[in-house]
GULOVEX-50235 format. One record per residue (C-alpha): residue number from 1; residue in three letters; x, y, z. Coordinates in nm, 3 decimals. Example, Ala and Ser with C-alpha at 12.3 -4.5 7.8 and 13.67 -1.06 7.14 Angstrom:
! residues 2
REC 1 ALA 1.230 -0.450 0.780
REC 2 SER 1.367 -0.106 0.714
This chain:
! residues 386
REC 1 UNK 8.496 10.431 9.964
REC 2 UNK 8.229 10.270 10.090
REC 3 UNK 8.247 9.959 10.381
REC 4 UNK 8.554 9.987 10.520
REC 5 UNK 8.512 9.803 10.806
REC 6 UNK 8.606 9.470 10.707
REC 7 UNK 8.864 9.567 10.401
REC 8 UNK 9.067 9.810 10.621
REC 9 UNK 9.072 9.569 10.874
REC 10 UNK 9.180 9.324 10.691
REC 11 UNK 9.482 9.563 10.586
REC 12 UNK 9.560 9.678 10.903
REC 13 UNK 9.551 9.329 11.121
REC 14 UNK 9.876 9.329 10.933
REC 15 UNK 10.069 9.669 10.842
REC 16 UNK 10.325 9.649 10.640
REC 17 UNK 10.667 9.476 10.785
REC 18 UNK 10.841 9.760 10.512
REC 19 UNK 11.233 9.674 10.721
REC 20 UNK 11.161 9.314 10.611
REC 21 UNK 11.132 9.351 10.248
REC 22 UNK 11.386 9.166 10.019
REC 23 UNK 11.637 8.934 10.011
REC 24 UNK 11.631 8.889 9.658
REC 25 UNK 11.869 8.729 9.417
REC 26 UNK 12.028 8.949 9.122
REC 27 UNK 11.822 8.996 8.777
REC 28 UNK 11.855 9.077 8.477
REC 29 UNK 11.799 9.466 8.353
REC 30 UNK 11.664 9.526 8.015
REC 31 UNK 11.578 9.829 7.803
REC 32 UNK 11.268 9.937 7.650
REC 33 UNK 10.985 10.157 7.714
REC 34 UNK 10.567 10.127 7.801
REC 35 UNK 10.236 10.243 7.751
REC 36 UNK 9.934 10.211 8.016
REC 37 UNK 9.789 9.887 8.158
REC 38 UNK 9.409 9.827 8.278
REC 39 UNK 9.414 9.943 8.612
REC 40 UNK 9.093 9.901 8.832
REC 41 UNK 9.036 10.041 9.202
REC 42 UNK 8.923 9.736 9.370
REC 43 UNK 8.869 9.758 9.771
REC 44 UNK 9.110 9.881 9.923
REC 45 UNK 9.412 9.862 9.670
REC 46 UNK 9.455 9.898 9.302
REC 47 UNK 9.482 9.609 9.046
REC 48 UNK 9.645 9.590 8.723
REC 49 UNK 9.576 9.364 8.436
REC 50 UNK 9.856 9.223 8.247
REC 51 UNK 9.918 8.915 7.980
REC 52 UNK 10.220 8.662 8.029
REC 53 UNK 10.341 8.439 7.799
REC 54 UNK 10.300 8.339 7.429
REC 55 UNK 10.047 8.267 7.413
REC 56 UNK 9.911 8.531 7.652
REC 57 UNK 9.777 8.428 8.016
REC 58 UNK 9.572 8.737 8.208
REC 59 UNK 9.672 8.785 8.509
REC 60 UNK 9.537 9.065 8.773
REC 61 UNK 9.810 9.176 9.026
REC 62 UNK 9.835 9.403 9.274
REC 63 UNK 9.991 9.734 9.185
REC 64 UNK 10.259 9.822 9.485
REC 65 UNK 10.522 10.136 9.475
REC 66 UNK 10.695 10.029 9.794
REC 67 UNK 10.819 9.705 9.663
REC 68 UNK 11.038 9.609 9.367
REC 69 UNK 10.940 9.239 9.256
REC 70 UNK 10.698 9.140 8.990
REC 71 UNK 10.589 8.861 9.090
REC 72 UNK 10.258 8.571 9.011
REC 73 UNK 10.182 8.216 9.164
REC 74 UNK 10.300 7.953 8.899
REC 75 UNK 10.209 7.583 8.852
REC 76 UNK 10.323 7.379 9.005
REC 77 UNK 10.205 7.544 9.294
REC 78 UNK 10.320 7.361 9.661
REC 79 UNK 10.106 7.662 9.861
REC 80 UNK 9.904 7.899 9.707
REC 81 UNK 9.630 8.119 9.796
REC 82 UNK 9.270 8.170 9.550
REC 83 UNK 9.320 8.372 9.277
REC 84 UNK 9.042 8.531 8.968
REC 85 UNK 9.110 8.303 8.684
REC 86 UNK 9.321 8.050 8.574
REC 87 UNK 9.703 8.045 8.751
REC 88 UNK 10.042 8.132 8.540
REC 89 UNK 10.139 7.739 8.397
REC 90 UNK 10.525 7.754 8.238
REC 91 UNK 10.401 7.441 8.032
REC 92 UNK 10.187 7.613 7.832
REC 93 UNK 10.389 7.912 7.734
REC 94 UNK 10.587 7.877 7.450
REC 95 UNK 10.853 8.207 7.580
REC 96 UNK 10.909 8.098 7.923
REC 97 UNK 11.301 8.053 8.067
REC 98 UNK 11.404 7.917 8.402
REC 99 UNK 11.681 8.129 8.547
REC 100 UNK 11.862 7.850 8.701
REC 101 UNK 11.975 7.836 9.091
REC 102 UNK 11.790 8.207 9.099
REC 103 UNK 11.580 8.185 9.387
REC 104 UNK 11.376 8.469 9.602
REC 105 UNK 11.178 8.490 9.932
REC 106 UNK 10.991 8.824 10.039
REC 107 UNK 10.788 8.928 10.311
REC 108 UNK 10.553 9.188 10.256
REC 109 UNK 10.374 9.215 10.655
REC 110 UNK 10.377 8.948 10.937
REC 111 UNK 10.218 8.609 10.778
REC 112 UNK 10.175 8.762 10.420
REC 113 UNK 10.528 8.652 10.170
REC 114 UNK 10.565 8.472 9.862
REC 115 UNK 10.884 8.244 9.763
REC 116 UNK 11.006 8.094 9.484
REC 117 UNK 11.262 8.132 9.173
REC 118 UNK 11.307 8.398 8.912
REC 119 UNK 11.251 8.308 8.546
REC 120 UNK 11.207 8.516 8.211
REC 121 UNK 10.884 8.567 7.992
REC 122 UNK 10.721 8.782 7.745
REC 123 UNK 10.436 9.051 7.901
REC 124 UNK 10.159 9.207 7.764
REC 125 UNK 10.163 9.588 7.873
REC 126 UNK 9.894 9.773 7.776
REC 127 UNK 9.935 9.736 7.381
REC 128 UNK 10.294 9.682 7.419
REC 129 UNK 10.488 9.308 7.446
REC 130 UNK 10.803 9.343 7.563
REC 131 UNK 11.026 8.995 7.576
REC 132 UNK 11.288 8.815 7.862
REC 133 UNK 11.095 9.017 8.192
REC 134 UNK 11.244 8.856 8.495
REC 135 UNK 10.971 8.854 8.720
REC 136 UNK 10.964 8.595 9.058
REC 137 UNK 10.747 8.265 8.956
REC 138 UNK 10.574 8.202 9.317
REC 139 UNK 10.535 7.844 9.440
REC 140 UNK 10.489 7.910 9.804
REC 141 UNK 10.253 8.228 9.885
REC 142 UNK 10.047 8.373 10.197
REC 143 UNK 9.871 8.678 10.235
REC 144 UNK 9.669 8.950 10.256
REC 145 UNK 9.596 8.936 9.838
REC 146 UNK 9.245 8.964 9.768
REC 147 UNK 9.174 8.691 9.439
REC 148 UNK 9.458 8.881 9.290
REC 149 UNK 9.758 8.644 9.103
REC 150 UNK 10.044 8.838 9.238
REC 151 UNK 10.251 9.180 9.351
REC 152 UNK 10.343 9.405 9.030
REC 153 UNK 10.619 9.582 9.216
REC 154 UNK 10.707 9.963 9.053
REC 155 UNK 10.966 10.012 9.341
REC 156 UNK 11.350 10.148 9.333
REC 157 UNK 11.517 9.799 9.390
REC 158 UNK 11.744 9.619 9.115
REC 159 UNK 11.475 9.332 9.036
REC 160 UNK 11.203 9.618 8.952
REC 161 UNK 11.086 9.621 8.601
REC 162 UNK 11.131 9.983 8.572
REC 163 UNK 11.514 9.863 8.586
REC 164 UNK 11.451 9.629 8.361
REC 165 UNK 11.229 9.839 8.076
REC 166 UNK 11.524 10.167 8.170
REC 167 UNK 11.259 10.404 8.252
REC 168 UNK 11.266 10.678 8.526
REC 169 UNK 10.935 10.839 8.503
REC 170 UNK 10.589 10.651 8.565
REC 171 UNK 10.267 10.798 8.668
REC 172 UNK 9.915 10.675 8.783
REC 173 UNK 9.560 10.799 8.820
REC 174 UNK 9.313 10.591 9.055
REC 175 UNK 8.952 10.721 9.029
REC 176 UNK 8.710 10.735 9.341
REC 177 UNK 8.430 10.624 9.101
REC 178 UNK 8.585 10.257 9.052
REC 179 UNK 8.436 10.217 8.727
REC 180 UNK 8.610 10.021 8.423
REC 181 UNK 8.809 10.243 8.264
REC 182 UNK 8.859 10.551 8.489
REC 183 UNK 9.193 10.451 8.669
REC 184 UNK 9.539 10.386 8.458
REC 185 UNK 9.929 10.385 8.556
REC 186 UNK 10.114 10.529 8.292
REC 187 UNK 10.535 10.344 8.274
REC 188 UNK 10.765 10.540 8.049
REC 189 UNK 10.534 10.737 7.831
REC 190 UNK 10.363 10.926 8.110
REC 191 UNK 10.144 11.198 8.040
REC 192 UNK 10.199 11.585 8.141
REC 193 UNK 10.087 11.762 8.434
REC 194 UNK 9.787 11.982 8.312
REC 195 UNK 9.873 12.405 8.357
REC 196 UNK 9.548 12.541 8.237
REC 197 UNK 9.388 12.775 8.405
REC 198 UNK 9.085 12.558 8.501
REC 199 UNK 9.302 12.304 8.667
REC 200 UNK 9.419 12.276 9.017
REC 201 UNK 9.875 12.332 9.019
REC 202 UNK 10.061 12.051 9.091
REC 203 UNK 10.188 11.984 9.397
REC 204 UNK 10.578 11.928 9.330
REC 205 UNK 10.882 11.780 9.630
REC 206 UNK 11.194 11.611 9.635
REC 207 UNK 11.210 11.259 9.707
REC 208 UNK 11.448 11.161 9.970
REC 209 UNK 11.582 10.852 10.073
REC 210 UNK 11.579 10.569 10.354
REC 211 UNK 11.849 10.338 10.467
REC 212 UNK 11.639 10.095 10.545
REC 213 UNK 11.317 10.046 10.270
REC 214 UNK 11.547 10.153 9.955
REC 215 UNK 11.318 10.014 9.726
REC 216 UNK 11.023 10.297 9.893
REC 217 UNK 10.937 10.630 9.746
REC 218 UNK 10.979 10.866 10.051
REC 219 UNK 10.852 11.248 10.052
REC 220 UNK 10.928 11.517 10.343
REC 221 UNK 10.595 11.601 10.549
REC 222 UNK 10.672 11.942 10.700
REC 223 UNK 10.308 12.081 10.782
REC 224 UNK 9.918 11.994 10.811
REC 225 UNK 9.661 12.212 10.764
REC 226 UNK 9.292 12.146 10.914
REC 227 UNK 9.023 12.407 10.785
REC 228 UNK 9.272 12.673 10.894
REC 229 UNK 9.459 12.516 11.202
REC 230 UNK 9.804 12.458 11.153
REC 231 UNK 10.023 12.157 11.270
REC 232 UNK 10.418 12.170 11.234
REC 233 UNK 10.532 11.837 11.193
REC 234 UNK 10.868 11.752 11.371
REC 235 UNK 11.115 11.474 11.362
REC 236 UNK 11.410 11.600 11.208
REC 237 UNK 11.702 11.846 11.323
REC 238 UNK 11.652 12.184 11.266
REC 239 UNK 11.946 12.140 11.006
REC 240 UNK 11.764 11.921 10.766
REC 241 UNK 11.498 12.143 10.772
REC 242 UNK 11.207 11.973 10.994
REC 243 UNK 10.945 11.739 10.860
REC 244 UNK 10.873 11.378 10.856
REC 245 UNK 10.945 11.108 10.570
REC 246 UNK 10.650 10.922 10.453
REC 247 UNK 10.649 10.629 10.208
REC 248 UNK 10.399 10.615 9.928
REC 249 UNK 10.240 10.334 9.963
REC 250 UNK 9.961 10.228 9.710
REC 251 UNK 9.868 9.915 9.845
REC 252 UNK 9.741 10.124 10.221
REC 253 UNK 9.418 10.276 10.236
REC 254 UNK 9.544 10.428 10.565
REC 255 UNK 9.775 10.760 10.584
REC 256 UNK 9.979 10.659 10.911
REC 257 UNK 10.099 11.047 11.074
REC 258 UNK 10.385 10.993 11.379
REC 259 UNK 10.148 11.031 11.705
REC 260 UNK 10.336 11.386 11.786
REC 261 UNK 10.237 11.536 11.440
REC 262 UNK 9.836 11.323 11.437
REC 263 UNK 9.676 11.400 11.795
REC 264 UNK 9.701 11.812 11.649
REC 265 UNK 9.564 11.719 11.347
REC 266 UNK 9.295 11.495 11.523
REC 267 UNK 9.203 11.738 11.761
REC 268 UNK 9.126 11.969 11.491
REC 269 UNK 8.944 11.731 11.297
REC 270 UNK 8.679 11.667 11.624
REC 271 UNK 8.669 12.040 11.691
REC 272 UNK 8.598 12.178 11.330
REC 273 UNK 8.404 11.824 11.235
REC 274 UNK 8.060 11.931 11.375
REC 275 UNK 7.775 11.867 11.345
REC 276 UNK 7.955 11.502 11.333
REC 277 UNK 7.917 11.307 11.628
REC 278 UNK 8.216 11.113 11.747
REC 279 UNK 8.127 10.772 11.775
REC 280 UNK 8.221 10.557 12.103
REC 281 UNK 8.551 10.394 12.054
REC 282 UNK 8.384 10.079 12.100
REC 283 UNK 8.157 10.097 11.776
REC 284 UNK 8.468 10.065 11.584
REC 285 UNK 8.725 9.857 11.702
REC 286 UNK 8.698 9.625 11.456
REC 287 UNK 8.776 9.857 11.194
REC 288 UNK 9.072 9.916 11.245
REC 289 UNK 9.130 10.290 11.286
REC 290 UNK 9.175 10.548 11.552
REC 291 UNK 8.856 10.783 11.476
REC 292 UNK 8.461 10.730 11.354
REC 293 UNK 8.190 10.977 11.391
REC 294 UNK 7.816 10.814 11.392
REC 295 UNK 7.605 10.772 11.058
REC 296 UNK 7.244 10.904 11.095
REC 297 UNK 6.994 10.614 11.147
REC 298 UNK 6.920 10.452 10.817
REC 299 UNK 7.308 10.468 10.712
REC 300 UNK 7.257 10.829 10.614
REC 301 UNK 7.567 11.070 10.579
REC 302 UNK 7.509 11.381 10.764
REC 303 UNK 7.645 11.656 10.587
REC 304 UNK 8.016 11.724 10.752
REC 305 UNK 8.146 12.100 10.710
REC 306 UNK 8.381 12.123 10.400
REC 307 UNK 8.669 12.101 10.584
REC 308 UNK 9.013 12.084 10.363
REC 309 UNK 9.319 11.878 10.481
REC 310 UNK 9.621 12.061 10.355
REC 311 UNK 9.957 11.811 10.356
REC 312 UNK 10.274 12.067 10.291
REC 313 UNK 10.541 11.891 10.183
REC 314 UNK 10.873 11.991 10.141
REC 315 UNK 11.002 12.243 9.844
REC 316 UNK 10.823 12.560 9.923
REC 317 UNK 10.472 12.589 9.748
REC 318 UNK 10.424 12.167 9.789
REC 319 UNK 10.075 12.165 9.940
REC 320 UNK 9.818 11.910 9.875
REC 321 UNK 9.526 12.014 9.944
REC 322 UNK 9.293 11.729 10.019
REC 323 UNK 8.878 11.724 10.041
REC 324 UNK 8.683 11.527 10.306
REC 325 UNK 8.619 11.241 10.083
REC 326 UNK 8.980 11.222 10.034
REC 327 UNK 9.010 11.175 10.451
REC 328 UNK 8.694 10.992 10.567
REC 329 UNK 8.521 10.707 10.466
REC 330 UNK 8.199 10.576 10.498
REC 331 UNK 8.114 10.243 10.661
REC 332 UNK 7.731 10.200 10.620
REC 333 UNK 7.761 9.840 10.742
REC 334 UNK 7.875 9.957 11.041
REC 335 UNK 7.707 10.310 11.071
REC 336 UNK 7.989 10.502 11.058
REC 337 UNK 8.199 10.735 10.874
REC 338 UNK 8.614 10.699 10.966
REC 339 UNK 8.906 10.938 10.922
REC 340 UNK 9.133 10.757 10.716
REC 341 UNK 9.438 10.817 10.926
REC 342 UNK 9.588 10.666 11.210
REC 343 UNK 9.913 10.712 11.431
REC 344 UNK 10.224 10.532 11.406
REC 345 UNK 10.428 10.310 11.659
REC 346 UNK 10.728 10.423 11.791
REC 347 UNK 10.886 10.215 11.562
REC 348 UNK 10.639 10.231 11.265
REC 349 UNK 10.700 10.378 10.910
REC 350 UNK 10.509 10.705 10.834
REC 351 UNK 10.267 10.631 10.546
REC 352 UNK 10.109 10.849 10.267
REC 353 UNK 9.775 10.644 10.183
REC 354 UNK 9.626 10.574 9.876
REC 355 UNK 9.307 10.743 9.972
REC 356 UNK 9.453 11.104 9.998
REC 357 UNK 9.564 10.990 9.636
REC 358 UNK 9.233 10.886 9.494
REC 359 UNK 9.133 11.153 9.210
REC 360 UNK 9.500 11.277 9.191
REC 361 UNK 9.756 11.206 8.872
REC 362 UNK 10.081 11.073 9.088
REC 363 UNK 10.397 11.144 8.843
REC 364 UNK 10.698 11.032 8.915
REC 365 UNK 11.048 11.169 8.783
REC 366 UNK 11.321 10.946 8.904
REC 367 UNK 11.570 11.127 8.675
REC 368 UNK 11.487 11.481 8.870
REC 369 UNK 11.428 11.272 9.195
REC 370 UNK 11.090 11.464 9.234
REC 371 UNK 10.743 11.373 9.310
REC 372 UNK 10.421 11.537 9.175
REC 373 UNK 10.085 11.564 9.287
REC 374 UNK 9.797 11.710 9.088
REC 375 UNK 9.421 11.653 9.193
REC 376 UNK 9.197 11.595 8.874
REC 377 UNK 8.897 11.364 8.783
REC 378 UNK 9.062 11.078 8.669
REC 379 UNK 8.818 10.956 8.464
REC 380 UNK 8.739 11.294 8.277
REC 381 UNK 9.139 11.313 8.236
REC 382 UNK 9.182 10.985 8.090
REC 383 UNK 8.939 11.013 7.849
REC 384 UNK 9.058 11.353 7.752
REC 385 UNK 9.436 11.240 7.690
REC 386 UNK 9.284 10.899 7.525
């Protein structure tokens, strides 16, 4: 991931207000079943590509698990912010309902919501249009969205279209590489994890829940592994088993560790790191994170030791075993390369970042409650299962 200065910044000048999400009015829940959308990695979070209306408008969106609305600025807008291509207009749709006195407001971080009303249309997913989607028409919108239309939500919460469409397993693949083509999220239909020999196992654990962010995807942190330095994460009674809830959050570049479990896991980093050279804290304090090592002159990478990042999770043999390029990130512009990982507030919500994700088929069972992560080339495995 190259220059993250200025993108991660940007995401982290305003984490995610997760306690804030909602207040929603009811929707409708409909049945049916889908096949992949175009899915590109763009900066720092992925977008999805998807037509609405009859006929079709494109629309790129941001694809976010730890939210349930789907959700794109309409005409007549009264605040909007810049979007790629032309904006949703209900005039010029021939399948477009207003869902009278229906109307929504939801806050994503501090200074970054959208508002408006809930309405039904026909999307294009994938090669599959499926009729009467509720999805939140947004008239009044600020935020962190980079040129994107909107928020396509894939969360737990009533308004979600995986309500809607009655499906309980989805899956996604977002490629390092970035390129057309080599990313895709998978709703219904998903594919299978791969058990050839030649293939790294899945890493399989319970989801569990939180009273507050219902609409999250939470999995148990127990235990992180740096080259071969071990760091028990606490934060739950002995009775529950230890561990650490964090939510998946696709729209975060960042893994956010609570500070008792990351200054371990830091420390281990520094010590096994070499020859990287820690860069002053002041070289980086516009980026955003907690920890930079120094680029050689030129922008060069030096070569850092291969140094795995094991996250156990909960359920046994749940280990995800991440490489450096799945932890650190180069910023040429600034002449640095970043661990991708900061600490939490006292208050703050653990996160599990997109970046450990990147190269990894993400399959979620909602029926079995369970999780799976299996590292892969994404590109090489979408082009194998077509």
């Amino acid at each position: 991931m190259e220059h993250i200065g200025k993108e991660i910044a940007n995401q982290l000048s305003g984490s995610r207000d997760y306690p804030n999400e909602g207040d929603q009015s009811n929707s409708t829940r409909r049945g049916l079943s889908s096949t992949p959308g175009g899915v590109q990695e763009k900066h720092v979070e992925p977008h999805v590509f998807l037509g609405i209306g009859t006929p079709a408008m494109n629309v790129t969106l941001v694809f976010d698990t730890t939210s349930d609305l789907l959700w794109t600025q309409c005409q007549p807008c009264l605040s909007c912010v810049a979007q790629a291509g032309d904006m949703y207009d209900p005039n010029k749709t021939e399948t477009y309902a207003n869902l009278t006195s229906s109307s929504y407001n939801y806050t994503y971080r501090k200074q970054s919501f959208t508002s408006g009303y809930f309405a039904t249309e026909t999307f294009a997913l994938g090669n599959v249009t499926v009729a009467n989607i509720t999805f939140g028409c947004g008239t009044r919108n600020q935020g962190y969205y980079d040129n994107v239309a909107g928020v396509f939500g894939v969360g737990r919460g009533g308004v979600s279209l995986l309500n809607q469409l009655g499906i309980d397993r989805f899956s996604y693949c977002f490629s390092s590489s970035g390129a057309p083509g080599s990313s895709a999220v998978f709703l219904g239909g998903s594919p299978e994890l791969a058990t050839n020999a030649t293939t790294t196992p899945a890493a399989s654990t319970p989801m569990v829940a939180d009273p507050v962010l219902k609409s999250g995807y939470f999995v148990k942190l127990v235990g992180v592994t740096v080259g071969a330095t071990r760091v028990d994460v606490a934060g739950a009674s002995s009775a529950e088993g230890g561990g650490r809830a964090l939510v998946i959050d696709s729209t975060s570049p960042v893994t956010v560790l609570d500070e008792a479990t990351y200054g371990p896991v830091r420390r281990a980093l520094v010590a096994q790191l070499a020859p990287l050279k820690e860069a002053n804290a002041n070289a980086f304090a516009g980026v955003g994170l907690d920890l930079c090592f120094e680029l050689a002159a030129g922008g060069a990478t030096p070569t850092p030791p291969n140094v795995t990042m094991t996250l156990h999770f909960d359920g046994g043999a749940a280990d995800l075993v991440l490489p450096p390029a799945n932890y650190l990130a180069k910023d040429s512009a600034g002449g640095l390369i970043c661990l991708t990982m900061t600490p939490s507030s006292s208050n703050g919500v653990p996160v599990l970042g997109s970046s450990a994700l990147l190269d990894t088929l993400v399959l979620y069972d909602l029926a079995k409650n369970v999780v799976s992560f299996q590292p892969l080339d994404c590109a090489a495995f979408l082009a194998a299962t077509g």
